[in-house]
Short mmCIF file of the C-alpha atoms (twelve columns), coordinates in Angstrom:
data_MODEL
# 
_entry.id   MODEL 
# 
loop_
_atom_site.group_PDB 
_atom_site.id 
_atom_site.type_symbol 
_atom_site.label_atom_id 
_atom_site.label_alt_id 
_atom_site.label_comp_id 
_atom_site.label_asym_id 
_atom_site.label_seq_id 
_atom_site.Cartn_x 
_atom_site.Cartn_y 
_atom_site.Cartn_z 
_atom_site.pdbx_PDB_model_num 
ATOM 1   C CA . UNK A 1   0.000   0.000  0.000   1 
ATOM 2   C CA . UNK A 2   2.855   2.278  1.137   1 
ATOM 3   C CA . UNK A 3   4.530   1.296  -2.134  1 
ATOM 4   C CA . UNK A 4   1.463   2.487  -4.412  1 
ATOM 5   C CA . UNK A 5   1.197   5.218  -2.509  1 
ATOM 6   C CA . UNK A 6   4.535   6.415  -3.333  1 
ATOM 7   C CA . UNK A 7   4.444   6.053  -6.550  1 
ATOM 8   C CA . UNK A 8   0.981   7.657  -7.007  1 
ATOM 9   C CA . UNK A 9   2.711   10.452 -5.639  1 
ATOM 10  C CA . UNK A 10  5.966   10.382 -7.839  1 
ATOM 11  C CA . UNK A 11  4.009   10.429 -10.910 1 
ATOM 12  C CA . UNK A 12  1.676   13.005 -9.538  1 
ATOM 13  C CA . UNK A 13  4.960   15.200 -9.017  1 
ATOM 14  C CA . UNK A 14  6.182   14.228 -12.642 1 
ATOM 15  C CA . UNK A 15  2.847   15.046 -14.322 1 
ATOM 16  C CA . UNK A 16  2.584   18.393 -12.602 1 
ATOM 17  C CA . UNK A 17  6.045   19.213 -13.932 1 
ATOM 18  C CA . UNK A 18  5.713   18.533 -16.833 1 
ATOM 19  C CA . UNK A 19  2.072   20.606 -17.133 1 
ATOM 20  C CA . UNK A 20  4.586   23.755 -15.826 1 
ATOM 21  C CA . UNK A 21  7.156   23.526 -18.139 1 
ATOM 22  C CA . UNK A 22  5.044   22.927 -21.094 1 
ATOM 23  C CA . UNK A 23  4.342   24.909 -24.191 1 
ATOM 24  C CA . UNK A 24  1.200   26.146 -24.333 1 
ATOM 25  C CA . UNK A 25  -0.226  27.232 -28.433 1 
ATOM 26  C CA . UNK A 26  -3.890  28.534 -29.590 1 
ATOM 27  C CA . UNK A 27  -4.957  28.914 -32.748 1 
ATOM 28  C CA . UNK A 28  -7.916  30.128 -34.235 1 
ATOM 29  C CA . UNK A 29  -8.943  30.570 -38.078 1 
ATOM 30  C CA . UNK A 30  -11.544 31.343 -39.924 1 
ATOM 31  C CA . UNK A 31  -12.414 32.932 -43.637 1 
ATOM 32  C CA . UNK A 32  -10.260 31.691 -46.572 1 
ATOM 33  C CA . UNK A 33  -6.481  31.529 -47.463 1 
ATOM 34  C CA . UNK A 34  -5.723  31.698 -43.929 1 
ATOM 35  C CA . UNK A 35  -1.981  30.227 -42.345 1 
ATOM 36  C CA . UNK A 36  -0.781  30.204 -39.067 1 
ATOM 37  C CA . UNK A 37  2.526   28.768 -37.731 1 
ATOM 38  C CA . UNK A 38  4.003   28.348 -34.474 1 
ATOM 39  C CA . UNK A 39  7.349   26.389 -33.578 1 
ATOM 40  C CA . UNK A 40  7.970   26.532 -29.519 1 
ATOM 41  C CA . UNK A 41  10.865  25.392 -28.131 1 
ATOM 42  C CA . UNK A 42  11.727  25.390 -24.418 1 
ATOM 43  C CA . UNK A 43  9.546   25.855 -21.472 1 
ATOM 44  C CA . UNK A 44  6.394   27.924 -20.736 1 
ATOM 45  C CA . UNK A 45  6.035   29.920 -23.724 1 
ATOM 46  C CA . UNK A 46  2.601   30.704 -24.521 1 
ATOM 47  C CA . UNK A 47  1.342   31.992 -28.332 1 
ATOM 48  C CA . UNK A 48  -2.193  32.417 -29.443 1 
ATOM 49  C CA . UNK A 49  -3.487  33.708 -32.948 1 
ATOM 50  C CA . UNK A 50  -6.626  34.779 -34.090 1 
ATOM 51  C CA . UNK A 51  -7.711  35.504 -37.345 1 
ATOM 52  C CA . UNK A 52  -11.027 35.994 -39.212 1 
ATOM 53  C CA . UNK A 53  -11.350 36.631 -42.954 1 
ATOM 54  C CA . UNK A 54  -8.828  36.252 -46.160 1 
ATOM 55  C CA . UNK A 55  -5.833  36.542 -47.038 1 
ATOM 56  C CA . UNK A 56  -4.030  36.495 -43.731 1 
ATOM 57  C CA . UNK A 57  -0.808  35.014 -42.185 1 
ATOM 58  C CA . UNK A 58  1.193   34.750 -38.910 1 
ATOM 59  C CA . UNK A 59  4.267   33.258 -37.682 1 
ATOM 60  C CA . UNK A 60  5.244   32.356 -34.387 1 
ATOM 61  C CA . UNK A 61  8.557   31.294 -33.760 1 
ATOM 62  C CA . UNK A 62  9.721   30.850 -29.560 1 
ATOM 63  C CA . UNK A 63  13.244  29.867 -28.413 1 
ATOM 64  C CA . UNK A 64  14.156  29.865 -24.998 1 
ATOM 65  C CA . UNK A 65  11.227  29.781 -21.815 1 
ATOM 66  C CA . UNK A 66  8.767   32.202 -20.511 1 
ATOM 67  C CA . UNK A 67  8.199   34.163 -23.953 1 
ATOM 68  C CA . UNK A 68  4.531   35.097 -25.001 1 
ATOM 69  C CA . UNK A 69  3.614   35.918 -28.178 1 
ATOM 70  C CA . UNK A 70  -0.004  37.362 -29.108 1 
ATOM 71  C CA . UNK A 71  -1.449  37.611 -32.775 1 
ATOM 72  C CA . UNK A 72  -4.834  39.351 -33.275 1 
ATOM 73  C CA . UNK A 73  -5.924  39.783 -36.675 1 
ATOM 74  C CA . UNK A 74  -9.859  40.176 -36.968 1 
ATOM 75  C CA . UNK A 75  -12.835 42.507 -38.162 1 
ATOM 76  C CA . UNK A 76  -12.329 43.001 -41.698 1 
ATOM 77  C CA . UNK A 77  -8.953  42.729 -41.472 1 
ATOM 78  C CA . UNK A 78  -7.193  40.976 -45.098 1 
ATOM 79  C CA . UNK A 79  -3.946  40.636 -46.845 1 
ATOM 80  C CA . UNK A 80  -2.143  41.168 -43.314 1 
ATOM 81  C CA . UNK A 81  1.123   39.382 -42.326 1 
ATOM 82  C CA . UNK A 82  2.309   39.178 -38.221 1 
ATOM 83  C CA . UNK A 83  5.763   37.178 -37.948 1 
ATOM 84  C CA . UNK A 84  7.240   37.159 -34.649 1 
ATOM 85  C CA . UNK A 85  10.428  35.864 -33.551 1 
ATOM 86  C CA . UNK A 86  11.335  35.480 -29.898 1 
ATOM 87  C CA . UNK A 87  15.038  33.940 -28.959 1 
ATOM 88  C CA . UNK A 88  15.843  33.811 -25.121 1 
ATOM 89  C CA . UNK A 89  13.955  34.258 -21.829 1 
ATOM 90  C CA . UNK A 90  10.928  36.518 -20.954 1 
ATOM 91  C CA . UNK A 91  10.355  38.094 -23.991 1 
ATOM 92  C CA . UNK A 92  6.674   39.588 -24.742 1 
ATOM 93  C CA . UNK A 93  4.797   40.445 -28.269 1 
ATOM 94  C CA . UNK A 94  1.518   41.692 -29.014 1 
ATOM 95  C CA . UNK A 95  0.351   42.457 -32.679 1 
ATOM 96  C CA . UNK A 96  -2.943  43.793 -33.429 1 
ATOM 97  C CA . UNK A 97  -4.446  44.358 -36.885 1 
ATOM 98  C CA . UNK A 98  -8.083  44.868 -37.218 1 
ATOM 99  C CA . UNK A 99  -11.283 47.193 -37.771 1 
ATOM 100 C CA . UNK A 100 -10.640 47.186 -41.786 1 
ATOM 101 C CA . UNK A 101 -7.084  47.062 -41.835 1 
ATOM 102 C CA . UNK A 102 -6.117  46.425 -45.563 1 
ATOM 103 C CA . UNK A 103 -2.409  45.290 -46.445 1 
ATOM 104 C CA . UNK A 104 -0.768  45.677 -43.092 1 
ATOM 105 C CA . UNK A 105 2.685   43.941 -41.982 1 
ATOM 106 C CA . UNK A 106 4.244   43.858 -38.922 1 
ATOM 107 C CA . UNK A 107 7.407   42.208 -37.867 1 
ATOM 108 C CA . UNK A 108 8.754   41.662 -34.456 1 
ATOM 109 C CA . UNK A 109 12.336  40.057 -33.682 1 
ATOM 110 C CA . UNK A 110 14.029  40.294 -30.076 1 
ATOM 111 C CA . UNK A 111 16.838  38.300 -28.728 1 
ATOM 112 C CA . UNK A 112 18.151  38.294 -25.407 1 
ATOM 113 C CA . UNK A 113 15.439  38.439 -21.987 1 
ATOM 114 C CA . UNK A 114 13.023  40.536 -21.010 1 
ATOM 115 C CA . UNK A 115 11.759  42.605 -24.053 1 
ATOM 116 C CA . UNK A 116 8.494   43.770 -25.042 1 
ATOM 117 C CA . UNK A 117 7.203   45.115 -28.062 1 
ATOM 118 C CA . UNK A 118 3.625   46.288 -29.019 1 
ATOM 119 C CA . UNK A 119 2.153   46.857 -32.682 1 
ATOM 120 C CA . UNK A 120 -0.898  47.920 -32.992 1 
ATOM 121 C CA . UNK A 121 -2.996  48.665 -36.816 1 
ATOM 122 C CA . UNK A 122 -6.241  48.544 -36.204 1 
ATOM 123 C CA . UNK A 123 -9.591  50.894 -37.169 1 
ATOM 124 C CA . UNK A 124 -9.684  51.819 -41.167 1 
ATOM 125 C CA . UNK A 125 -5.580  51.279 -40.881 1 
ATOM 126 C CA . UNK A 126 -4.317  50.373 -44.323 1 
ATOM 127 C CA . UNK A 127 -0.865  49.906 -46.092 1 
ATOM 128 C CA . UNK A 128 0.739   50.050 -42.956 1 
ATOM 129 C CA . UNK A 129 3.991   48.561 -41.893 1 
ATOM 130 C CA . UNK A 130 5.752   48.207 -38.653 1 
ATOM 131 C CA . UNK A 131 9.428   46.470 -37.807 1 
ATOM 132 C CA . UNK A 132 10.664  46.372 -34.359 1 
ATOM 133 C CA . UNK A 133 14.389  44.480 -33.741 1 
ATOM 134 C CA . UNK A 134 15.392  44.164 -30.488 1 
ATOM 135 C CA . UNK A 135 18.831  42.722 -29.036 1 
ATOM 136 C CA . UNK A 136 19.578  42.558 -25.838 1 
ATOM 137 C CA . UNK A 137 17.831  42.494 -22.617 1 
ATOM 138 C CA . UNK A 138 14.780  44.975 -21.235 1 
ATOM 139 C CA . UNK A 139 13.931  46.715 -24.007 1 
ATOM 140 C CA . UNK A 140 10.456  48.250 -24.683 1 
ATOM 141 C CA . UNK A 141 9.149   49.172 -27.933 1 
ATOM 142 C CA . UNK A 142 5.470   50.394 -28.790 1 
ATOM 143 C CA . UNK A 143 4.245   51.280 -32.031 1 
ATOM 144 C CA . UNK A 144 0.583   52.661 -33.196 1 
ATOM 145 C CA . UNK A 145 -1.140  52.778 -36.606 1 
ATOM 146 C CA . UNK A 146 -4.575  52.862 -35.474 1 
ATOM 147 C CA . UNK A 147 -8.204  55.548 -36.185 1 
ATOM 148 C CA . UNK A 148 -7.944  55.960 -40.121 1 
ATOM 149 C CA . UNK A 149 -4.099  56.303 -40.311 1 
ATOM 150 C CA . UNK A 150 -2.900  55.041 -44.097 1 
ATOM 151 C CA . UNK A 151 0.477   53.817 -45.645 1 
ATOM 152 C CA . UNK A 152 2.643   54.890 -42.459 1 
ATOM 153 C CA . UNK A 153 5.576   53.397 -42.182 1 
ATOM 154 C CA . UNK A 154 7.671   52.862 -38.677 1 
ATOM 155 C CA . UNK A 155 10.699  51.113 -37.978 1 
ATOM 156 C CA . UNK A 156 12.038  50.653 -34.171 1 
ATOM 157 C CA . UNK A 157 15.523  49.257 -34.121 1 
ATOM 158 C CA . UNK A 158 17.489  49.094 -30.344 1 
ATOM 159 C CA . UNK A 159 20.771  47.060 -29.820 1 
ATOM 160 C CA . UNK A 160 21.527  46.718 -25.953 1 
ATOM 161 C CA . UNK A 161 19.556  47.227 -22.768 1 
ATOM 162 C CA . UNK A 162 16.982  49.240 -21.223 1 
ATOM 163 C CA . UNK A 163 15.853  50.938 -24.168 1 
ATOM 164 C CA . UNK A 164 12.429  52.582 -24.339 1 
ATOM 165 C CA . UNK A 165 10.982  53.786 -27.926 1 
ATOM 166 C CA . UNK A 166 7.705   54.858 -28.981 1 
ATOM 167 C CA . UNK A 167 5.915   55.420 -32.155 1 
ATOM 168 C CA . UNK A 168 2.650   56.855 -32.352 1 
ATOM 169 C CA . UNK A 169 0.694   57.634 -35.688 1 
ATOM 170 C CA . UNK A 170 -3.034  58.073 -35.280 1 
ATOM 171 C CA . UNK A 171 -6.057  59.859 -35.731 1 
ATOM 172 C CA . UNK A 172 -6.443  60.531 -39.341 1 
ATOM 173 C CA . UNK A 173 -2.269  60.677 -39.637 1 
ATOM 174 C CA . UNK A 174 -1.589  59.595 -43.350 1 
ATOM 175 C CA . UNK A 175 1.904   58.662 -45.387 1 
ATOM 176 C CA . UNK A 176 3.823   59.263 -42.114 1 
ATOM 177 C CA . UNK A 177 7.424   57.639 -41.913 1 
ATOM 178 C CA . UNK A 178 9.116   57.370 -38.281 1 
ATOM 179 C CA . UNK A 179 12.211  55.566 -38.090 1 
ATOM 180 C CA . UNK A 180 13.760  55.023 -34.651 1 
ATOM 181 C CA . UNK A 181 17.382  53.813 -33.969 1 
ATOM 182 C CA . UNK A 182 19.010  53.274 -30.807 1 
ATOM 183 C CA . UNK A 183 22.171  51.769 -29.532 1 
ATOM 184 C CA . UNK A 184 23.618  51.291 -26.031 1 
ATOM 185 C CA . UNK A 185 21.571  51.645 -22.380 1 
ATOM 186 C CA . UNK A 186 18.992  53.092 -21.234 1 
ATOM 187 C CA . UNK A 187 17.909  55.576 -23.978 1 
ATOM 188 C CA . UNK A 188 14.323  56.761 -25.054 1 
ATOM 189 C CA . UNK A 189 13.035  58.166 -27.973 1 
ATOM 190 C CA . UNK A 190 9.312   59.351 -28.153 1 
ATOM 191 C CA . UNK A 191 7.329   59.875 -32.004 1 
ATOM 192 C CA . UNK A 192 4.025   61.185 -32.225 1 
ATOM 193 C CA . UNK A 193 2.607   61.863 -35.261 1 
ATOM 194 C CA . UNK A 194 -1.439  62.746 -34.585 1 
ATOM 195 C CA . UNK A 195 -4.801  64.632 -34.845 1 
ATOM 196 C CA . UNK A 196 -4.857  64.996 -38.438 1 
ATOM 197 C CA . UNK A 197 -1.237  65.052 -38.872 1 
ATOM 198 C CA . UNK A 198 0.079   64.466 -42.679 1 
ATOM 199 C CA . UNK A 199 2.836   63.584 -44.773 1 
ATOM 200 C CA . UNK A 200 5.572   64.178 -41.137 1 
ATOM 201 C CA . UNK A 201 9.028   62.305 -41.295 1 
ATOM 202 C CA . UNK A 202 10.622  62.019 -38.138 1 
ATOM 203 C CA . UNK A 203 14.077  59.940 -37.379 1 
ATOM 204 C CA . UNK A 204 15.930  59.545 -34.429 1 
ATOM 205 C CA . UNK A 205 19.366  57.981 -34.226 1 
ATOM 206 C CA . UNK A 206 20.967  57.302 -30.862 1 
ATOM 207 C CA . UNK A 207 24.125  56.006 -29.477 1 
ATOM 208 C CA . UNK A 208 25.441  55.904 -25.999 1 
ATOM 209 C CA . UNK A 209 23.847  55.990 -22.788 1 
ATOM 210 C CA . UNK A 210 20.625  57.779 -21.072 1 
ATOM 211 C CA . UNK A 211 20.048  59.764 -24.252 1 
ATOM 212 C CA . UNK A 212 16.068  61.236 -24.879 1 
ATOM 213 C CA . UNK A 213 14.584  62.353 -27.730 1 
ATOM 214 C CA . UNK A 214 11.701  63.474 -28.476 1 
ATOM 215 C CA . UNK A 215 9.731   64.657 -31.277 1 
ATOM 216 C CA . UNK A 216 5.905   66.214 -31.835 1 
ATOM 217 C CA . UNK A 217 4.647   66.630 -34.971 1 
ATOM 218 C CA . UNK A 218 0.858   66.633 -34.062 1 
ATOM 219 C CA . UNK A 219 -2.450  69.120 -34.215 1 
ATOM 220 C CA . UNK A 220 -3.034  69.212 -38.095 1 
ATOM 221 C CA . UNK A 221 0.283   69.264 -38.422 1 
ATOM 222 C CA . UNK A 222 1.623   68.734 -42.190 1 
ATOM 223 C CA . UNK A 223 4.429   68.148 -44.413 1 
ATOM 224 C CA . UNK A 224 6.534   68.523 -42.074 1 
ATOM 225 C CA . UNK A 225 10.154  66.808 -41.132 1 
ATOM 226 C CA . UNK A 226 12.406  66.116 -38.048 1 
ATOM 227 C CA . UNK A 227 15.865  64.193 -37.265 1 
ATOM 228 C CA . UNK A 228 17.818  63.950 -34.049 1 
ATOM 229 C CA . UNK A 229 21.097  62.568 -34.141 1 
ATOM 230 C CA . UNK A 230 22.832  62.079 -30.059 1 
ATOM 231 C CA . UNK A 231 26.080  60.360 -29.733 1 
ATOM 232 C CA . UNK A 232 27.506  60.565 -26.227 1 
ATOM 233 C CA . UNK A 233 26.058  60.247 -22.900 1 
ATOM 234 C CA . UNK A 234 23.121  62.166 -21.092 1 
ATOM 235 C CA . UNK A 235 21.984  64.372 -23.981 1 
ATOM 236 C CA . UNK A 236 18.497  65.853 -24.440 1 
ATOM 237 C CA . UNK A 237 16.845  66.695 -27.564 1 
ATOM 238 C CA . UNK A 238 12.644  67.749 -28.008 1 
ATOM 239 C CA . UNK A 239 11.161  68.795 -31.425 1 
ATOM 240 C CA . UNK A 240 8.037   70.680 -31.525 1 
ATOM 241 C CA . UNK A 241 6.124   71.049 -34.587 1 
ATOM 242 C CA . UNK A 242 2.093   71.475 -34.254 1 
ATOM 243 C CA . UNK A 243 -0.866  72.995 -33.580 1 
ATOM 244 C CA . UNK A 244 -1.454  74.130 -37.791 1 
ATOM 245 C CA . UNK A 245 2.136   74.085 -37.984 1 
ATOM 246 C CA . UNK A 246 3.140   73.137 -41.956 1 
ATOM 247 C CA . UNK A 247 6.194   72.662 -44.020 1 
ATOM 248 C CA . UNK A 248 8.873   72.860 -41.336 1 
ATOM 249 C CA . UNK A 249 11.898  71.445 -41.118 1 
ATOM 250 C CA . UNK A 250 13.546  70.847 -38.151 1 
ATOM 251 C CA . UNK A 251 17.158  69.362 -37.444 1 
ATOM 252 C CA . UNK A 252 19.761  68.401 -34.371 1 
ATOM 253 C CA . UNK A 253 23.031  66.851 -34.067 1 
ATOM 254 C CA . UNK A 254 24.557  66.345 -31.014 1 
ATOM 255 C CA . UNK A 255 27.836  64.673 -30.122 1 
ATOM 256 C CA . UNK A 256 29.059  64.263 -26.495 1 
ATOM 257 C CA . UNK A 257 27.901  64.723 -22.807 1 
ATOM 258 C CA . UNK A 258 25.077  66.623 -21.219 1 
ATOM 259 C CA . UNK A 259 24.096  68.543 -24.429 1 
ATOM 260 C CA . UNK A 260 20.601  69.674 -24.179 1 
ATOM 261 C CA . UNK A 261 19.012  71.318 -27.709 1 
ATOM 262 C CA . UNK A 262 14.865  72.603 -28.322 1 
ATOM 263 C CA . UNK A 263 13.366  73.307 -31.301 1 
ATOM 264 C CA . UNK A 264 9.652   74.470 -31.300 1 
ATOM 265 C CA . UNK A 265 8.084   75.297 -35.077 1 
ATOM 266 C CA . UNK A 266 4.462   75.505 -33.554 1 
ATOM 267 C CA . UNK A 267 1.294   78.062 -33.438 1 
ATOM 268 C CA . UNK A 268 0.505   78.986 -37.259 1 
ATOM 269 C CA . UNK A 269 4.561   78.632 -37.868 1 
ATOM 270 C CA . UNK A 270 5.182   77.437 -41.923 1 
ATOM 271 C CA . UNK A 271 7.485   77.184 -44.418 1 
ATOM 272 C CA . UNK A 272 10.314  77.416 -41.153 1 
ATOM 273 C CA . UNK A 273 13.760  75.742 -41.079 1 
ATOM 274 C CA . UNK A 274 15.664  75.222 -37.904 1 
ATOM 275 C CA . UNK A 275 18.582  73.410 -37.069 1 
ATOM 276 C CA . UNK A 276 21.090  72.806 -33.963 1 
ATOM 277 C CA . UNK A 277 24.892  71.404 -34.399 1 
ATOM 278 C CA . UNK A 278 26.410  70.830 -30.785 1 
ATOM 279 C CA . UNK A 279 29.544  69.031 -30.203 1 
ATOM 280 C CA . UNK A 280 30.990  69.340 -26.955 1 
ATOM 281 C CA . UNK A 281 30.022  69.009 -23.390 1 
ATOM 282 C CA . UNK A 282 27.066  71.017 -21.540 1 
ATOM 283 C CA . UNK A 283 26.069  73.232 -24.231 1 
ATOM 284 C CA . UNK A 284 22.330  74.098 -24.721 1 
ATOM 285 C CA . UNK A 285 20.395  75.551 -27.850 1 
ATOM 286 C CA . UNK A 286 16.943  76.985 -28.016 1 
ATOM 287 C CA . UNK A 287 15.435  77.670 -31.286 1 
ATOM 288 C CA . UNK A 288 11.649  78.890 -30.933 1 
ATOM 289 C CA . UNK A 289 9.570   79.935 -34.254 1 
ATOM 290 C CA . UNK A 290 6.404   80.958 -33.705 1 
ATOM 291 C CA . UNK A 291 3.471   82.683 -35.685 1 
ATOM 292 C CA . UNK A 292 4.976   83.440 -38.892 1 
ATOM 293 C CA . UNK A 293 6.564   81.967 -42.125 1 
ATOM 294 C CA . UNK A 294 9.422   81.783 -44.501 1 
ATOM 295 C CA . UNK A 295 11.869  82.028 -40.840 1 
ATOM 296 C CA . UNK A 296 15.856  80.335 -40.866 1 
ATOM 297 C CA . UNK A 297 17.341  79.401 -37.476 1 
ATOM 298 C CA . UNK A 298 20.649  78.189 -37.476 1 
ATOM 299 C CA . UNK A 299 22.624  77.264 -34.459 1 
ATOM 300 C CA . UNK A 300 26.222  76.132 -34.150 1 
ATOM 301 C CA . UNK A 301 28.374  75.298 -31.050 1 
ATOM 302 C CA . UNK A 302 31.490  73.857 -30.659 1 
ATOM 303 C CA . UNK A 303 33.016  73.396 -27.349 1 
ATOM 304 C CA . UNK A 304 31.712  73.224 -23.253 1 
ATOM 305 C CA . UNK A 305 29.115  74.820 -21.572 1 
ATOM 306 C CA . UNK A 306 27.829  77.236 -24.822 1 
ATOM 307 C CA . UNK A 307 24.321  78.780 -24.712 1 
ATOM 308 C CA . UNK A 308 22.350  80.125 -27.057 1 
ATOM 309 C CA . UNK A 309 18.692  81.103 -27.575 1 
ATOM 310 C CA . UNK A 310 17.269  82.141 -30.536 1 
ATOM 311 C CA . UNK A 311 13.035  83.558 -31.212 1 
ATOM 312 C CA . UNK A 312 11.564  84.604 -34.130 1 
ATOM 313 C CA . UNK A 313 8.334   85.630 -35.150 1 
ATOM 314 C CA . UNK A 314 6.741   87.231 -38.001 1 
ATOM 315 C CA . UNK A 315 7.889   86.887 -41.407 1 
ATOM 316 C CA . UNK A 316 11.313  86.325 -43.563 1 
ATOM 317 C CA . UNK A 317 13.563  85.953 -40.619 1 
ATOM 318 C CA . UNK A 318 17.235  84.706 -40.650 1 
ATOM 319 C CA . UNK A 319 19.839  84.072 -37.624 1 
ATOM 320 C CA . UNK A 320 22.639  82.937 -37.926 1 
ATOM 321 C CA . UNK A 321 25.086  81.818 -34.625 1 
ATOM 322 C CA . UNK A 322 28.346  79.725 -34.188 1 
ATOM 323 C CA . UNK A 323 29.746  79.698 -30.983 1 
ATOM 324 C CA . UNK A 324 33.526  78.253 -30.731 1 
ATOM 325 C CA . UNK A 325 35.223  77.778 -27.129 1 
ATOM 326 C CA . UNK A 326 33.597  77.523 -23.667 1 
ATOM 327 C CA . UNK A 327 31.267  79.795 -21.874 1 
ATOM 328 C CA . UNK A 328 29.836  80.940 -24.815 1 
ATOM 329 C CA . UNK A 329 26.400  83.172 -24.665 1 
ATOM 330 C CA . UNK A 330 24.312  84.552 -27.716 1 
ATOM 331 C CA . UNK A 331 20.668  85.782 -27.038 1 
ATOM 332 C CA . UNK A 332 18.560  86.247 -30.601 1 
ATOM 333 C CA . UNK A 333 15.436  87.748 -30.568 1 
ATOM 334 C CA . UNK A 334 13.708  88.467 -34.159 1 
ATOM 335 C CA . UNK A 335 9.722   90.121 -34.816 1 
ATOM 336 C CA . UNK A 336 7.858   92.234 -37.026 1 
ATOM 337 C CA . UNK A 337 4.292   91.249 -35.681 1 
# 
């Protein structure tokens, strides 16, 4: 009896092992020309797919334990393609495409532990696509292409750890491109491209450490384009273009430590160009354009602890200011209102 009893118990223990360690996979299909396929390998990754209609296709693939993968493509939603690819420990992936989305595709790859990513193309969302590579550990990546937004493109790439990106296009935001690229720890970059907002651009490439930067192009915002380039460590960049704000250009570079550069095209400001070169340590630019058109800001700094602010308003504008050495101040102020 004793003997049954114990191995009642060992298989008990075996069974309930096994149950926690397993795979676990749900699929659901329905509509025409429909695939779906998931390869798990490891322990306690979890992947479910859902999709309703034609013409659509997911792949799952899991290496490694604890990853979840989720694949939602339903209401109306054809000619979509999900393919996520999870390698290592911990990773998480969610891709919606739905309420009419036509000829979506969204890719997700991350390899190392602990990364998420989010895609999301749903309501009237068409010709859409969104990549997200991750590599590393405990990086976060969110992208949006949702409320009648149309042939946007974004692209999230991050190489190391702790690295936070988002991507938002939205609300009636057409033929938008956002690119993000970051390498190194701990940086965060921030695209939103909404409320009627048309035909933006906006790229952000950073490498080093603790680098933000951010970028606005929202409010009926149009036409308009922004880049931020930060190598270094600790350096701060925000780009403001909205609220009717058209056919601006905006530009930074910034290459060392503790460099801190604004840019704000906003408030009826078109046809404006500003741009900020700072390469050094500690030096801060301020570039404001506000009510007016056809205004140049130009900024250049070379050296430590530089500061410079330049505001316009009004109409047919131009400043012009390079700063060489340390110490450096230059105040600008330019209006005909």
């Amino acid at each position: 009896m004793k003997k049954n009893l114990f191995f009642a118990a060992a298989f008990m223990l075996v069974a309930g092992s096994a149950m926690a360690q397993g795979n676990v996979s749900t699929v659901d299909q329905s509509g025409v020309n429909q695939m779906a396929t998931v390869t798990q390998a490891g322990a306690s990754n979890a992947s479910e797919v859902y999709q309703e209609n034609r013409k659509n296709m997911a792949t799952v693939v899991q290496s490694g334990g604890s990853n979840s993968s989720s694949v939602l493509q339903i209401s109306g939603s054809y000619g979509n393609e999900a393919y996520a690819e999870q390698v290592g420990e911990g990773n998480s992936s969610d891709q919606q495409q739905g309420g009419s989305a036509v000829g979506n595709y969204a890719e997700v790859i991350q390899e190392g532990a602990g990364n998420s990513a989010l895609q999301s193309q749903v309501a009237s969302s068409n010709n859409n696509t969104a990549l997200i590579h991750q590599f590393g550990e405990g990086n976060d990546a969110t992208q949006y292409q949702e409320v009648a937004s149309q042939s946007n493109f974004a692209h999230i790439d991050q190489a190391g750890s702790g690295n936070i990106a988002l991507q938002d296009q939205s609300f009636v935001s057409g033929a938008n491109v956002a690119y993000i690229n970051q390498e190194g720890t701990m940086n965060e970059a921030t695209q939103e491209q909404t409320n009627v907002s048309l035909a933006n651009s906006a790229q952000i490439f950073q490498n080093g450490y603790w680098n933000y930067g951010n970028q606005y192009q929202n409010n009926i915002s149009a036409l308009n384009s922004a880049l931020i380039v930060q190598t270094g460590g600790v350096n701060e960049a925000y780009q403001y273009q909205e609220d009717l704000s058209g056919f601006n250009t905006a530009t930074v570079t910034q290459s060392g430590d503790f460099n801190y550069a604004s840019q704000d095209q906003s408030m009826l400001s078109g046809l404006n160009s500003a741009s900020i070169s700072q390469q050094g340590d500690g030096n801060n630019g301020y570039q404001f354009q506000s009510e007016g058109a056809d205004l140049t800001a130009t900024l250049m700094q070379n050296g430590d602890d530089n500061f410079s602010d330049q505001y316009q308003s009004g109409t047919s504008h131009v400043s012009t200011v390079m700063q060489n050495g340390n110490s450096n101040t230059s105040i600008v102020t330019q209006s005909n209102n």
